[in-house]
N, C-alpha and C positions, 0 to 999 in steps of 0.2 A: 438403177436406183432412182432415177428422174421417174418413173412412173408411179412408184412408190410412193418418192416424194410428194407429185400432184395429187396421190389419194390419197394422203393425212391432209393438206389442203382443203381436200373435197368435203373431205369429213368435219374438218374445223369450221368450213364454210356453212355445212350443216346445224353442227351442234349450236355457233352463234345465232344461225337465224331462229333456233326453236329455243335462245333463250337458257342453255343447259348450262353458260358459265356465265358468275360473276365479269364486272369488269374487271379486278384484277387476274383472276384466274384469264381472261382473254386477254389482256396487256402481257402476261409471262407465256402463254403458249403461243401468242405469235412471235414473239422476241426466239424464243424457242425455234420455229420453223425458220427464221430469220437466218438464225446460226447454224442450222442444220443443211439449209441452201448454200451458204456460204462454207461449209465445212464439205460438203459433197461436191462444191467448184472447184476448189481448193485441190480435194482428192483428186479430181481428175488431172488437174496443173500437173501435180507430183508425179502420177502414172506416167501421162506423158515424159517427165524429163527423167525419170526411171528408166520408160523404154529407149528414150535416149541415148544414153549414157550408157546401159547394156549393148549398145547397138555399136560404139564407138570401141569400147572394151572388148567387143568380139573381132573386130577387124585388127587390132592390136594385137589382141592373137594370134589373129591368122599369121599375120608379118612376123612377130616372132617366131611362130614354128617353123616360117619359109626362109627364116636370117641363120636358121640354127642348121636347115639341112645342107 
């Protein structure tokens, strides 16, 4: 997704320089890409403690099945 991300960057960095948005249309799609950095950091945080927490829940298992045999 980070690559992605840098190429709407690239392209915003484009369109501004030839002029293609108003300033407000440029003040809301960077506030835009803002949020979208921040919401794909965010994403990654969650996966992480996802995989975490999958990871803890499987050893718990394990132990259960070995308390039961």
């Amino acid at each position: 997704m980070t690559e992605k991300l840098e190429q709407f960057q690239e392209r915003l960095a484009g369109v501004m320089e030839n002029g293609g948005l108003s300033a407000e249309a440029q003040s809301l799609v960077s506030e835009m890409m803002d949020e979208l950095a921040e919401l794909q950091r965010s994403n990654k945080a969650l996966r992480r403690v996802i995989l975490k927490s999958g990871q803890g829940s499987a050893m718990s298992t394990r132990l259960r099945d070995a308390l039961y045999e």
